[in-house]
mmCIF file of the N, C-alpha and C atoms, coordinates in Angstrom:
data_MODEL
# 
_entry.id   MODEL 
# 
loop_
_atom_site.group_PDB 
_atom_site.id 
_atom_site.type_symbol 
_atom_site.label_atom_id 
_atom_site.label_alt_id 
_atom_site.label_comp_id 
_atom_site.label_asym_id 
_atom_site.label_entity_id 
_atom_site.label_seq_id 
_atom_site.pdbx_PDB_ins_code 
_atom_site.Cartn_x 
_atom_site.Cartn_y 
_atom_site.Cartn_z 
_atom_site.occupancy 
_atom_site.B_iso_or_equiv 
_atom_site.pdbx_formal_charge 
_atom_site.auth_seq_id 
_atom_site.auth_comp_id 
_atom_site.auth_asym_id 
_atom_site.auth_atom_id 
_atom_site.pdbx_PDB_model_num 
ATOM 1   N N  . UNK A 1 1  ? 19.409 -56.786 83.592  1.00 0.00 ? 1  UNK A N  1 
ATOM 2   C CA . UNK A 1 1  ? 18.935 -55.835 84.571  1.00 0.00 ? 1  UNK A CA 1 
ATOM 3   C C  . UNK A 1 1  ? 17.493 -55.452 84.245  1.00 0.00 ? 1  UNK A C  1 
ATOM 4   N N  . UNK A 1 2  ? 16.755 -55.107 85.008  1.00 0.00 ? 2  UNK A N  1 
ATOM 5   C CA . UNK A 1 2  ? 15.284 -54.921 85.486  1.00 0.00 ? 2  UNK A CA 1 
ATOM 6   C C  . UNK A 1 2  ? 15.236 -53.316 86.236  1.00 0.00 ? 2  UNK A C  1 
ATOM 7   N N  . UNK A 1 3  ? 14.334 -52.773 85.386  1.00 0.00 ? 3  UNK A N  1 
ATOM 8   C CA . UNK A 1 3  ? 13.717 -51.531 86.445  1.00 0.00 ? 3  UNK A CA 1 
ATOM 9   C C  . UNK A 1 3  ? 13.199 -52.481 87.650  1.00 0.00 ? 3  UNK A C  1 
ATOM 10  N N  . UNK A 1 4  ? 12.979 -51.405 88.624  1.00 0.00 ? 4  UNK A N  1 
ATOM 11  C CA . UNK A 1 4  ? 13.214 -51.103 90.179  1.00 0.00 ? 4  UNK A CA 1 
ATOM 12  C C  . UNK A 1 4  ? 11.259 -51.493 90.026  1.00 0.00 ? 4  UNK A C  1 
ATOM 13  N N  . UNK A 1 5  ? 10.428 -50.929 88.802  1.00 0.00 ? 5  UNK A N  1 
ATOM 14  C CA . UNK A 1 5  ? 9.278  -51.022 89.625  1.00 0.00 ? 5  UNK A CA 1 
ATOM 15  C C  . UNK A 1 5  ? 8.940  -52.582 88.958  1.00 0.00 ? 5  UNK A C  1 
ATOM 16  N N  . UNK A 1 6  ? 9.429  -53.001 88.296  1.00 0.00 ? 6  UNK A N  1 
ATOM 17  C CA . UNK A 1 6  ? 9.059  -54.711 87.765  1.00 0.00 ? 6  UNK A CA 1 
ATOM 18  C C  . UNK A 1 6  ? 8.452  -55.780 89.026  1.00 0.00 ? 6  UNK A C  1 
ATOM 19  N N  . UNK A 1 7  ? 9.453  -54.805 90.256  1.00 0.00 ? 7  UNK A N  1 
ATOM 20  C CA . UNK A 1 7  ? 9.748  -55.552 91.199  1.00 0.00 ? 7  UNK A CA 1 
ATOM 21  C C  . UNK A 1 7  ? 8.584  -55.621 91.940  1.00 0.00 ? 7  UNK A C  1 
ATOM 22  N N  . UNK A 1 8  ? 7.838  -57.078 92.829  1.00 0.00 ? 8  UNK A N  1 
ATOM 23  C CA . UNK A 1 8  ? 7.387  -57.358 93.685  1.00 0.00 ? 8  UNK A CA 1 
ATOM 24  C C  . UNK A 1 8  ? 7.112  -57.196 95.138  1.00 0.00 ? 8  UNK A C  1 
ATOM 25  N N  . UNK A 1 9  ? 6.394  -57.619 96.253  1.00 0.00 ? 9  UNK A N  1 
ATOM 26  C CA . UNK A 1 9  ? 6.681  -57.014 97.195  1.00 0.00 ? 9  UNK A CA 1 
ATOM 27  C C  . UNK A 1 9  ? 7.310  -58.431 97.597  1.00 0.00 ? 9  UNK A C  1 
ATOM 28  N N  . UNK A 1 10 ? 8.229  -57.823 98.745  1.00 0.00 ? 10 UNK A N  1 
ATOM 29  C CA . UNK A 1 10 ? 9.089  -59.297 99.159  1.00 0.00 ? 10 UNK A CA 1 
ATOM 30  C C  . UNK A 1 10 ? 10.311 -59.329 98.481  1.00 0.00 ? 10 UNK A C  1 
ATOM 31  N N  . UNK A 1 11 ? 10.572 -58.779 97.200  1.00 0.00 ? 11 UNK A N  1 
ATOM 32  C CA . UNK A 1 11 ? 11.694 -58.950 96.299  1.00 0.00 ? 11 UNK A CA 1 
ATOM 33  C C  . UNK A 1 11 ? 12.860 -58.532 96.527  1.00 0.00 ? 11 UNK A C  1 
ATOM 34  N N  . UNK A 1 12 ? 13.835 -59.008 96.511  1.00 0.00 ? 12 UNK A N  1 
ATOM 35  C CA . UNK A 1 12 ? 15.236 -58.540 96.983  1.00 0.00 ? 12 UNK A CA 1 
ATOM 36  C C  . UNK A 1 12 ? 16.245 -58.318 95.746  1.00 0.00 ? 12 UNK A C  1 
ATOM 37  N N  . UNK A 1 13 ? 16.464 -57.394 95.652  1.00 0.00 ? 13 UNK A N  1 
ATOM 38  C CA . UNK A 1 13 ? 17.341 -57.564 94.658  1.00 0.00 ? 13 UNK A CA 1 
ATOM 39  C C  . UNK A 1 13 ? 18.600 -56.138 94.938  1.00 0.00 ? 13 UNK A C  1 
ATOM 40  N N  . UNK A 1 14 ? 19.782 -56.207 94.147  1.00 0.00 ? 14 UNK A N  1 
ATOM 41  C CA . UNK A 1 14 ? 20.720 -55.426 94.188  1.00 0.00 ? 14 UNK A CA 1 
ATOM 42  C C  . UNK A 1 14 ? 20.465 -54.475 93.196  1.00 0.00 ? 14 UNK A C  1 
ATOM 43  N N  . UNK A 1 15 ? 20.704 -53.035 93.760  1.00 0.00 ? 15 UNK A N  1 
ATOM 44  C CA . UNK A 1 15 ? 20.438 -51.749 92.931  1.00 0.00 ? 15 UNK A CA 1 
ATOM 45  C C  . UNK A 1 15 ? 22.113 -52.129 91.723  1.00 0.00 ? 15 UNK A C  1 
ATOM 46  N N  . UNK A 1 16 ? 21.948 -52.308 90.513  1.00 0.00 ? 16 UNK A N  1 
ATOM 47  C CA . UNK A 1 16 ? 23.007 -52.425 89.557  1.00 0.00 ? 16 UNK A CA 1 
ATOM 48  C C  . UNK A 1 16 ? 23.442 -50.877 88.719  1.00 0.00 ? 16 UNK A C  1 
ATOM 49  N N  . UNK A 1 17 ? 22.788 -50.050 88.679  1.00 0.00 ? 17 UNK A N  1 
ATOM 50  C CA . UNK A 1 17 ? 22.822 -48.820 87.706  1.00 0.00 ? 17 UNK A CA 1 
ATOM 51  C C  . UNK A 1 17 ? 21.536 -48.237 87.933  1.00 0.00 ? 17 UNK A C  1 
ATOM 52  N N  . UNK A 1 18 ? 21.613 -46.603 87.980  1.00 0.00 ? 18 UNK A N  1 
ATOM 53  C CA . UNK A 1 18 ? 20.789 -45.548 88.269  1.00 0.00 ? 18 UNK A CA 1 
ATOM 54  C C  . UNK A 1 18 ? 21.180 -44.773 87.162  1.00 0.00 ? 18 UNK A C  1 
ATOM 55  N N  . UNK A 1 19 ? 20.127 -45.043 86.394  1.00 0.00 ? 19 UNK A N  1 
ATOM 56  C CA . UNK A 1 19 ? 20.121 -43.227 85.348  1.00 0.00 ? 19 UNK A CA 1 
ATOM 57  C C  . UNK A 1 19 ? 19.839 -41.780 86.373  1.00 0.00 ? 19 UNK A C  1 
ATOM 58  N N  . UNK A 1 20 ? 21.343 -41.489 86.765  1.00 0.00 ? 20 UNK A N  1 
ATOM 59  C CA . UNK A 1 20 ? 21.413 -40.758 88.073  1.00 0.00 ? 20 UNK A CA 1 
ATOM 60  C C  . UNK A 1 20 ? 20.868 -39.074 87.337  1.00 0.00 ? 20 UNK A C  1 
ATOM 61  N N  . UNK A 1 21 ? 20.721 -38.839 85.891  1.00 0.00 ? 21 UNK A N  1 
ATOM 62  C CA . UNK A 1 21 ? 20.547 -37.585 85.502  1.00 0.00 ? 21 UNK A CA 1 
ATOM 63  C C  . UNK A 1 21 ? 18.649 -37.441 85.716  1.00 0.00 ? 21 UNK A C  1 
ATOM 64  N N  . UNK A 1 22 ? 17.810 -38.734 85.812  1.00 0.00 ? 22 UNK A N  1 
ATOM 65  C CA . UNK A 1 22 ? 16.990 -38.833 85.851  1.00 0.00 ? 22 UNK A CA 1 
ATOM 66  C C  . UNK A 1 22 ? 16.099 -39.384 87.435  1.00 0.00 ? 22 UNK A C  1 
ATOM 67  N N  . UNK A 1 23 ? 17.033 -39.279 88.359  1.00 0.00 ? 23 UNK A N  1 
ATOM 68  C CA . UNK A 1 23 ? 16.213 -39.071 89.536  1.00 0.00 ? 23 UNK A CA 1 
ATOM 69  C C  . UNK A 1 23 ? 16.618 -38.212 90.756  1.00 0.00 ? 23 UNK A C  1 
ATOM 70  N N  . UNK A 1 24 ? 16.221 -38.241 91.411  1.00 0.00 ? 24 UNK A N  1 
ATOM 71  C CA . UNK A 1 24 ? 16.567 -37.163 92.643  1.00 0.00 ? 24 UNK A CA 1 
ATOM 72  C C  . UNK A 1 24 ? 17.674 -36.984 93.477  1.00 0.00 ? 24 UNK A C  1 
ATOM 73  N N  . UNK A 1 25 ? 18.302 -35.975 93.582  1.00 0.00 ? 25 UNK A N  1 
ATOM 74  C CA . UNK A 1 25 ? 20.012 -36.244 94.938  1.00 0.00 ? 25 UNK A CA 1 
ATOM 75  C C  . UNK A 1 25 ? 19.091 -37.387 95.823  1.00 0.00 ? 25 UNK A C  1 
ATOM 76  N N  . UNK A 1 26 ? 17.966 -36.999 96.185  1.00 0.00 ? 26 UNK A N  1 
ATOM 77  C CA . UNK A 1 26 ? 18.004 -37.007 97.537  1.00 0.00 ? 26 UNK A CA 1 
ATOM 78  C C  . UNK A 1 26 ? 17.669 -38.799 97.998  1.00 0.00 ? 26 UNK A C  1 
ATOM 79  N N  . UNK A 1 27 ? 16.903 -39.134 96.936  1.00 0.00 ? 27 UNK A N  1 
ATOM 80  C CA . UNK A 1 27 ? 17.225 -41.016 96.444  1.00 0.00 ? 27 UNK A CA 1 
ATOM 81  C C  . UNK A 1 27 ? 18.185 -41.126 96.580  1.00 0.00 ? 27 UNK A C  1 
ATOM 82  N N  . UNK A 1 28 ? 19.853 -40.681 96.478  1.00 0.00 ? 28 UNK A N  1 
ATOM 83  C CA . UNK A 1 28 ? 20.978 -41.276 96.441  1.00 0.00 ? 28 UNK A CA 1 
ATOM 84  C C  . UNK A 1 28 ? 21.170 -41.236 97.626  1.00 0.00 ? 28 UNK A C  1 
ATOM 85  N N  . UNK A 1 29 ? 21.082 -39.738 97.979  1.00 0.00 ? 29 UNK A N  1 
ATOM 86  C CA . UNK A 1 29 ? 21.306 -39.652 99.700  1.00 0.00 ? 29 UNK A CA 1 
ATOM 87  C C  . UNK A 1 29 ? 20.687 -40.709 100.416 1.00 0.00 ? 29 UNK A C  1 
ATOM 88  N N  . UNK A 1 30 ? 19.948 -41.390 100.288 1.00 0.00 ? 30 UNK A N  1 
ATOM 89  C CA . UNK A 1 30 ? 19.072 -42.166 101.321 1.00 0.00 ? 30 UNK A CA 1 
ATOM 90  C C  . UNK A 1 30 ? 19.647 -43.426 101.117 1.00 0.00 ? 30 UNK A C  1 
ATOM 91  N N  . UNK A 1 31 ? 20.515 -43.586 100.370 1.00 0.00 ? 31 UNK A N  1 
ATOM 92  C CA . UNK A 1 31 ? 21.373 -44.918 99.969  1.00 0.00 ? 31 UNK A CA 1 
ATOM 93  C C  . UNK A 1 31 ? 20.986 -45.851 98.755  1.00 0.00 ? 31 UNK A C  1 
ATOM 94  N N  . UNK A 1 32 ? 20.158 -45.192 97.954  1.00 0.00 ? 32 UNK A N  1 
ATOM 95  C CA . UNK A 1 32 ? 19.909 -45.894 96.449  1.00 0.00 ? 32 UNK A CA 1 
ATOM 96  C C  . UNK A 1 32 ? 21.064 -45.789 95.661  1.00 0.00 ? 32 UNK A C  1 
ATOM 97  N N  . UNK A 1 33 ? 22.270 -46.474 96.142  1.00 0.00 ? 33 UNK A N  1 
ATOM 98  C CA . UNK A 1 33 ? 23.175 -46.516 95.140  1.00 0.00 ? 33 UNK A CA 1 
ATOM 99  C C  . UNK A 1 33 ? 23.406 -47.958 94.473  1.00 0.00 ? 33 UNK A C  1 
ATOM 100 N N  . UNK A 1 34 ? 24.089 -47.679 93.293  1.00 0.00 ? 34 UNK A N  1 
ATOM 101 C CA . UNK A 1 34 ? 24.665 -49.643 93.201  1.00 0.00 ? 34 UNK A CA 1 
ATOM 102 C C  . UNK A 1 34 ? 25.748 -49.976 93.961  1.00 0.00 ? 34 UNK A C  1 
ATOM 103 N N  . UNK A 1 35 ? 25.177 -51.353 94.105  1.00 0.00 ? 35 UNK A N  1 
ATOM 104 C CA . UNK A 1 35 ? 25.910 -52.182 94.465  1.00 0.00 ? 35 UNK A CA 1 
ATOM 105 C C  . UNK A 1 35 ? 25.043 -52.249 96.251  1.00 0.00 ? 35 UNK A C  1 
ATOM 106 N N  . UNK A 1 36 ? 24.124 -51.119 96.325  1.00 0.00 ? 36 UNK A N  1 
ATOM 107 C CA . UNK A 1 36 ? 23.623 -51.392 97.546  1.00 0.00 ? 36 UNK A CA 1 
ATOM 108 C C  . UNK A 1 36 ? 22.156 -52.685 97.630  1.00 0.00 ? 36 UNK A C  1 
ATOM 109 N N  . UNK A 1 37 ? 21.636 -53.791 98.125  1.00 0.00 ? 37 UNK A N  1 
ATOM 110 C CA . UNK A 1 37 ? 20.417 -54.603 98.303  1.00 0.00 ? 37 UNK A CA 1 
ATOM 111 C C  . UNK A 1 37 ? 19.632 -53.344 98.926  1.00 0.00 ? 37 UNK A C  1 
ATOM 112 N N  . UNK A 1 38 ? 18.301 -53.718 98.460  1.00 0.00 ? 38 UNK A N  1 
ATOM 113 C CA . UNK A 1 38 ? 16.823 -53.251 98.567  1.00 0.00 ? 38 UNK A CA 1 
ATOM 114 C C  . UNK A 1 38 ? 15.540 -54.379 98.747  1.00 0.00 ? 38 UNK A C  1 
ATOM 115 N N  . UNK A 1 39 ? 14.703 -54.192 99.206  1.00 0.00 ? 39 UNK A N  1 
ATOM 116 C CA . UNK A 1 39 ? 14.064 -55.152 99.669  1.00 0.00 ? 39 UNK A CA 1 
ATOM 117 C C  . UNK A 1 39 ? 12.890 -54.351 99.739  1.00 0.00 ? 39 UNK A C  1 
ATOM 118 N N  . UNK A 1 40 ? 11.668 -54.687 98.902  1.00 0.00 ? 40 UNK A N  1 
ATOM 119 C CA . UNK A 1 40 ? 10.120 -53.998 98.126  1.00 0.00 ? 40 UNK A CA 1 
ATOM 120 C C  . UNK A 1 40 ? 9.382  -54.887 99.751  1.00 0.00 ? 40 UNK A C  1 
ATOM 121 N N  . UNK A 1 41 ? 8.924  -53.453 100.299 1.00 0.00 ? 41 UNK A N  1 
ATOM 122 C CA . UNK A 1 41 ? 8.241  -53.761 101.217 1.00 0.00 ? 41 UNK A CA 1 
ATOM 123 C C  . UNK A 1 41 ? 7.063  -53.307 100.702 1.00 0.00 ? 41 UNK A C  1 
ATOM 124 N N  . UNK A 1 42 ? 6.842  -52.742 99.800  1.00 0.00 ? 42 UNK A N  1 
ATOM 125 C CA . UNK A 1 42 ? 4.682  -52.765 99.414  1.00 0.00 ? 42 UNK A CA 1 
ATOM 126 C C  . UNK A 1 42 ? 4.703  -52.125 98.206  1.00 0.00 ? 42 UNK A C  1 
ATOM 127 N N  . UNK A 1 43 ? 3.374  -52.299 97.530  1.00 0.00 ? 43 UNK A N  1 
ATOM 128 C CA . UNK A 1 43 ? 3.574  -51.804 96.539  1.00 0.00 ? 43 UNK A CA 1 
ATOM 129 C C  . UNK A 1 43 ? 1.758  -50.869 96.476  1.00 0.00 ? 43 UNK A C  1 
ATOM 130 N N  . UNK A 1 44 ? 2.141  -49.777 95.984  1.00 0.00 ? 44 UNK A N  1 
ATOM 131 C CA . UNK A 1 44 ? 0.641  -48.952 96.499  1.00 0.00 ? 44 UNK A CA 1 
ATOM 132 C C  . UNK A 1 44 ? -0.607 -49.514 95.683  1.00 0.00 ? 44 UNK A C  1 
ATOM 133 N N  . UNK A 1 45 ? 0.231  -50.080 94.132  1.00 0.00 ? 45 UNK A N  1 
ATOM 134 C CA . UNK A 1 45 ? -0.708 -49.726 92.888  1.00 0.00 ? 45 UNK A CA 1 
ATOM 135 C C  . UNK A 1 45 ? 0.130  -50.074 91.887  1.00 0.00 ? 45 UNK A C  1 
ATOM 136 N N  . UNK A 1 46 ? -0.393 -50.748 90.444  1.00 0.00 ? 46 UNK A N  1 
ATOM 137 C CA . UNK A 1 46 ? 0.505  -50.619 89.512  1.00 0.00 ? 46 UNK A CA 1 
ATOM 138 C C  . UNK A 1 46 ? 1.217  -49.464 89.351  1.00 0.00 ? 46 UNK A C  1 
ATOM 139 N N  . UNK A 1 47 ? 0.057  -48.503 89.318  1.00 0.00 ? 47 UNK A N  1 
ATOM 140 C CA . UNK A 1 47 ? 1.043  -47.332 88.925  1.00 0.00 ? 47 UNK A CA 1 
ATOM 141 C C  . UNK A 1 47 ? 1.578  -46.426 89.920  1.00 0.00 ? 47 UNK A C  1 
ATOM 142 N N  . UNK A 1 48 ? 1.128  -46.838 91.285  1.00 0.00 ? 48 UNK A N  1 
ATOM 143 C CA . UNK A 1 48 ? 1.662  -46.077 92.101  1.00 0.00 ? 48 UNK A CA 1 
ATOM 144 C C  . UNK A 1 48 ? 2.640  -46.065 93.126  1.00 0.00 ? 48 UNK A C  1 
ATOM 145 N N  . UNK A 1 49 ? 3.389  -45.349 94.249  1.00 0.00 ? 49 UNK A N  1 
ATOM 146 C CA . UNK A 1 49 ? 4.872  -45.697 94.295  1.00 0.00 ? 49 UNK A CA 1 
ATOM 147 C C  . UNK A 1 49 ? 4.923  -46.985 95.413  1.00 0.00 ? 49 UNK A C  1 
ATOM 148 N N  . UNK A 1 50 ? 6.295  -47.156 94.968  1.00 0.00 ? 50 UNK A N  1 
ATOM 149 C CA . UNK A 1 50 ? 6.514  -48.262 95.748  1.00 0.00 ? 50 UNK A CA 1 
ATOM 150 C C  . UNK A 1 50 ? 7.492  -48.078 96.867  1.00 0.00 ? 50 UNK A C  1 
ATOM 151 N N  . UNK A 1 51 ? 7.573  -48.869 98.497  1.00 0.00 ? 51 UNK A N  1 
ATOM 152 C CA . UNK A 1 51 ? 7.742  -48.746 99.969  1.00 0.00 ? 51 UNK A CA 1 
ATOM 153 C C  . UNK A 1 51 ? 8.968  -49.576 99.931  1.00 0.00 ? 51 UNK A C  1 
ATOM 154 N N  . UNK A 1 52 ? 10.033 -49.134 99.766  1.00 0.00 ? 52 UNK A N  1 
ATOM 155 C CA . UNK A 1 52 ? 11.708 -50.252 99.742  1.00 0.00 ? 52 UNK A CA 1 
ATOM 156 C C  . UNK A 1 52 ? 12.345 -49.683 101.164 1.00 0.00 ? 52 UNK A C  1 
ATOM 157 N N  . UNK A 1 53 ? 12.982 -51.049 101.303 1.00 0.00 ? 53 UNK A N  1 
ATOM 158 C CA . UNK A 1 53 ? 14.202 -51.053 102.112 1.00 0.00 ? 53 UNK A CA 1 
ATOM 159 C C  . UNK A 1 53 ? 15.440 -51.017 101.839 1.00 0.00 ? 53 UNK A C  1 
ATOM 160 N N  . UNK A 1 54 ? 16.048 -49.836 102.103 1.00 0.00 ? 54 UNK A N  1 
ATOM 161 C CA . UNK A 1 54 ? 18.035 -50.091 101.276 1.00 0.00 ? 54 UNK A CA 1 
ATOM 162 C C  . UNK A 1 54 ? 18.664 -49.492 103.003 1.00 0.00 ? 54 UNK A C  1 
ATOM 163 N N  . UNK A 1 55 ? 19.066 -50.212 103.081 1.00 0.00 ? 55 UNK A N  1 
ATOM 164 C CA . UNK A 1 55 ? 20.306 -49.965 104.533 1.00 0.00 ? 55 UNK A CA 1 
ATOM 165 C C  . UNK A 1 55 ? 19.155 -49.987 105.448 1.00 0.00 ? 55 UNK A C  1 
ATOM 166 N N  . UNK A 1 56 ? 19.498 -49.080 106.584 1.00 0.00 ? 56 UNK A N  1 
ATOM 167 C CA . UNK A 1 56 ? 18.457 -48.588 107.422 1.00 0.00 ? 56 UNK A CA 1 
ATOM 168 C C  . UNK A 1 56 ? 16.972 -47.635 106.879 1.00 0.00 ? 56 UNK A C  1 
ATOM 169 N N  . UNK A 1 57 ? 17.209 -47.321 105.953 1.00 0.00 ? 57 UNK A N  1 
ATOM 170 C CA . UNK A 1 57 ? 16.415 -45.929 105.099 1.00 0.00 ? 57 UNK A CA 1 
ATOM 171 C C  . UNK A 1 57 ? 15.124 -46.421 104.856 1.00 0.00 ? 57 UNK A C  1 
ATOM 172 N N  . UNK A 1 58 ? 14.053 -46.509 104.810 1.00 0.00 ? 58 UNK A N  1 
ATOM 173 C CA . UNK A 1 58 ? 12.722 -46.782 104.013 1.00 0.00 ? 58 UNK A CA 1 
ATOM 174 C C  . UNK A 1 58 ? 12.292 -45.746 103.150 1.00 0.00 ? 58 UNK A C  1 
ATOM 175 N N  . UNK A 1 59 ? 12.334 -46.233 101.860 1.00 0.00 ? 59 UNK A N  1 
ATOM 176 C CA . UNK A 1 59 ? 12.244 -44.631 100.996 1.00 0.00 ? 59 UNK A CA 1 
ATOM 177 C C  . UNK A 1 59 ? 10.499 -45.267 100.493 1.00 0.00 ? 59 UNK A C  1 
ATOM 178 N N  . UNK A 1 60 ? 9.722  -44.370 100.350 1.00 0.00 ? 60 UNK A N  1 
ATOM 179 C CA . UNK A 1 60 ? 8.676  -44.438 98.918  1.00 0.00 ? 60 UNK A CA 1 
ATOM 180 C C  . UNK A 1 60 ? 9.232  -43.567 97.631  1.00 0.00 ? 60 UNK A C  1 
ATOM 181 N N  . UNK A 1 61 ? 8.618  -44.466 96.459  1.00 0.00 ? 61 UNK A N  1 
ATOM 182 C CA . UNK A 1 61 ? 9.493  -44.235 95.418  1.00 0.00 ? 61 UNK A CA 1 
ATOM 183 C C  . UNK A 1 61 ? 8.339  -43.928 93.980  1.00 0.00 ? 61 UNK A C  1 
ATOM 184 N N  . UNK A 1 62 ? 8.399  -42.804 93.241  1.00 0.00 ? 62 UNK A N  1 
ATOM 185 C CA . UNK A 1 62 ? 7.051  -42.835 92.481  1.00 0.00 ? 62 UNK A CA 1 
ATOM 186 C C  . UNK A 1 62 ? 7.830  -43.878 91.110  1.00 0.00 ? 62 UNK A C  1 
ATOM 187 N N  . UNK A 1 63 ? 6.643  -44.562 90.709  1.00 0.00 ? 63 UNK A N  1 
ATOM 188 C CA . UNK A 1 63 ? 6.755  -45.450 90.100  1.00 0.00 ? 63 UNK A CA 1 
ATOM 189 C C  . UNK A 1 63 ? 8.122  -45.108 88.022  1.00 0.00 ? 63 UNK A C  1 
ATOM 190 N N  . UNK A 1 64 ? 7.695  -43.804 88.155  1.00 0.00 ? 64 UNK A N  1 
ATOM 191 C CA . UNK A 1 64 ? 8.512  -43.344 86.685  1.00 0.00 ? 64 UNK A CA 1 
ATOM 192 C C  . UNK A 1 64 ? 10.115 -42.837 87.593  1.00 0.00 ? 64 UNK A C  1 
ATOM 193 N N  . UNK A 1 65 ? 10.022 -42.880 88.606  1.00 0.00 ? 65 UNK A N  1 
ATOM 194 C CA . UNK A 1 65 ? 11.819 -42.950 89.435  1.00 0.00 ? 65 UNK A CA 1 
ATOM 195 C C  . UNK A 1 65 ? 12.008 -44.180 89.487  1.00 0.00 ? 65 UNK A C  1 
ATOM 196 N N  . UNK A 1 66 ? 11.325 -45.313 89.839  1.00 0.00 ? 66 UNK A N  1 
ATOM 197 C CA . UNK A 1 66 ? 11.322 -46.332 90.155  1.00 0.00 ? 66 UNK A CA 1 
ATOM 198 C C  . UNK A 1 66 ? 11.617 -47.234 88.953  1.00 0.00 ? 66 UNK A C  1 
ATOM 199 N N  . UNK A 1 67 ? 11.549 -46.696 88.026  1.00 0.00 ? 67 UNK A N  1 
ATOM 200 C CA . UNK A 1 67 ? 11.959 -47.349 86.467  1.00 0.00 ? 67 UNK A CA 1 
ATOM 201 C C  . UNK A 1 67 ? 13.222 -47.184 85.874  1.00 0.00 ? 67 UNK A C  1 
ATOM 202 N N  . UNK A 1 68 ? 13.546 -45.948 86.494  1.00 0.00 ? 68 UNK A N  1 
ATOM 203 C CA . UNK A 1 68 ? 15.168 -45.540 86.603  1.00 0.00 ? 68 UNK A CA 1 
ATOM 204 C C  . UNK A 1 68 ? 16.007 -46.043 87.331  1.00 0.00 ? 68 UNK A C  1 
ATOM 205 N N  . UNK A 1 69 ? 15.895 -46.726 87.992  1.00 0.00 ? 69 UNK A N  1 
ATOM 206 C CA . UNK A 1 69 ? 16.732 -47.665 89.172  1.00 0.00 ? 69 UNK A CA 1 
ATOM 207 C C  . UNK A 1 69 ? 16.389 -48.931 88.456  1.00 0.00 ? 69 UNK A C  1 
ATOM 208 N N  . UNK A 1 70 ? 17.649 -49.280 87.757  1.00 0.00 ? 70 UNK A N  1 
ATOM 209 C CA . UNK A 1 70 ? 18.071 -50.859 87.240  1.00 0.00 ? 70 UNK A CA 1 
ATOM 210 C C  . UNK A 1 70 ? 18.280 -51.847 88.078  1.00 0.00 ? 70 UNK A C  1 
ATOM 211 N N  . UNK A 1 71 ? 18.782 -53.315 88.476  1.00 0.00 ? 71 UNK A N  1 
ATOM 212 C CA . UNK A 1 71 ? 18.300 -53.934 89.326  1.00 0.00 ? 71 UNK A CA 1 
ATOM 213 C C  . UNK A 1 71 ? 18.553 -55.417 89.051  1.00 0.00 ? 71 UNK A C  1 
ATOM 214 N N  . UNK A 1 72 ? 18.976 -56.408 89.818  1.00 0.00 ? 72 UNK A N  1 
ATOM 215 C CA . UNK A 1 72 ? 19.327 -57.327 89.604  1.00 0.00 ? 72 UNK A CA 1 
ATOM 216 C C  . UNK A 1 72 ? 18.792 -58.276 90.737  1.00 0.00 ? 72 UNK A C  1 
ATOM 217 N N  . UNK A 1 73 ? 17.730 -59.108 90.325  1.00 0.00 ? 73 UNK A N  1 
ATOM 218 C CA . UNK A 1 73 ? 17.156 -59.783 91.833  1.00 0.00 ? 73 UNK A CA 1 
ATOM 219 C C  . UNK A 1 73 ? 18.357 -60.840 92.318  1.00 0.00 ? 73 UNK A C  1 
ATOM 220 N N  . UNK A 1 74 ? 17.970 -60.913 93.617  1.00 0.00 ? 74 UNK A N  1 
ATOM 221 C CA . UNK A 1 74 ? 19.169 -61.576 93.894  1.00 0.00 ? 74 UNK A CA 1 
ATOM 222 C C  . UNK A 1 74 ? 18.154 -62.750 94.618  1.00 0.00 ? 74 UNK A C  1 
# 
């Protein structure tokens, strides 16, 4: 497994495990769970957040949340 910001734009991969004590309800609410696909639609900056697709939802994501979301490209 791979943090969430390793990831590319274009990259598809399945959310596998969330260090859920370390990011926001409201990321889950929007459907960042495992077992859900995500799909890196841009990326701002190395260090800055990144533009995903999970279900219908388009979340931006700051890059130290984005390290907390584990990840399995598919």
């Amino acid at each position: 497994m791979i943090g969430l910001n390793t990831l590319k734009k274009g990259d598809r991969a399945i959310i596998k495990d969330i260090l859920i004590d370390q990011v926001p309800l409201s990321l889950l609410e929007m459907g960042c769970l495992p077992g859900n696909e995500l799909l890196i639609l841009g990326l701002a900056s190395k260090k800055g957040p990144i533009y995903i697709k999970v279900d219908q939802s388009h979340i931006s994501i700051d890059i130290i949340t984005a390290s907390k979301v584990l990840v399995e490209l598919k």
